[in-house]
N, C-alpha and C positions, 0 to 999 in steps of 0.2 A: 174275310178271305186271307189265307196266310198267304206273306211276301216273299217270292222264291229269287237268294241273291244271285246275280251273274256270276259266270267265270271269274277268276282273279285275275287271270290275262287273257285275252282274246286268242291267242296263241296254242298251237297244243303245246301240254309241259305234264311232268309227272304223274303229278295226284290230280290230274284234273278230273278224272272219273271217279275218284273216292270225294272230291270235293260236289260235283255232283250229286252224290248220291247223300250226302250231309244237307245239301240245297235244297233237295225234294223229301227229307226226311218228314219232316214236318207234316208238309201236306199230303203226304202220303197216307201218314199216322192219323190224322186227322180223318182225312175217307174212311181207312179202315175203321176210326172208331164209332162215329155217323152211321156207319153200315151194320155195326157191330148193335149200335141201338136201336136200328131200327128190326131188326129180328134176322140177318143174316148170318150166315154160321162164319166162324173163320176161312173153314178149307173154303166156303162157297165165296168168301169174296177173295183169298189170296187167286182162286180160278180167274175169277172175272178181271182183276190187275193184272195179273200178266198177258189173259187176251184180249183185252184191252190195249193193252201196250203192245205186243205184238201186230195189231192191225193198227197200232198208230206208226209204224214202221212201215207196214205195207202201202198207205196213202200217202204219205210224205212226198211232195211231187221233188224231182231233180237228186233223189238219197241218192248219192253216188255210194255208200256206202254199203248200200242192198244192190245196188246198179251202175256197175264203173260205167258204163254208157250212157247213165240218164244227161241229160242236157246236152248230148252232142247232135 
C-alpha cells in the first residue's frame, strides 16, 4: 500500500492543494493502473475516480466545506 505524506504544516498556506495532489499522486496512479490491468478502460475508470470522490464529499460527516452549518 502506497504511504500518503501529511501536510507540510497543519495550517492553511499556499501550495497546500498542489502539495496534496503530489501526496495522492502516487496512489492515485497506482488504482488507475490496477484497473488499467485488470481490463477497465481509462475513460471508464477516470468516471468512477471522480464519483467516487465526489460521494466521498458528500458523506464526510461535520464538511463545513459543502455545509457552513454542519456541526452547529
Amino acid at each position: 500500500m502506497t504511504i500518503i505524506p501529511s501536510p507540510k504544516r497543519p495550517e492553511n498556506y499556499a501550495d497546500r492543494i498542489a502539495d496534496c495532489d503530489n501526496a495522492l499522486d502516487g496512489a492515485v496512479r497506482a488504482i488507475f493502473e490496477a484497473a488499467l490491468a485488470a481490463g477497465w478502460s481509462s475513460n471508464e475508470i477516470a468516471h468512477s475516480i471522480r464519483m467516487l470522490a465526489y460521494r466521498c464529499l458528500q458523506v464526510v460527516p461535520n464538511n463545513k466545506e459543502l455545509n457552513p452549518q454542519a456541526g452547529q
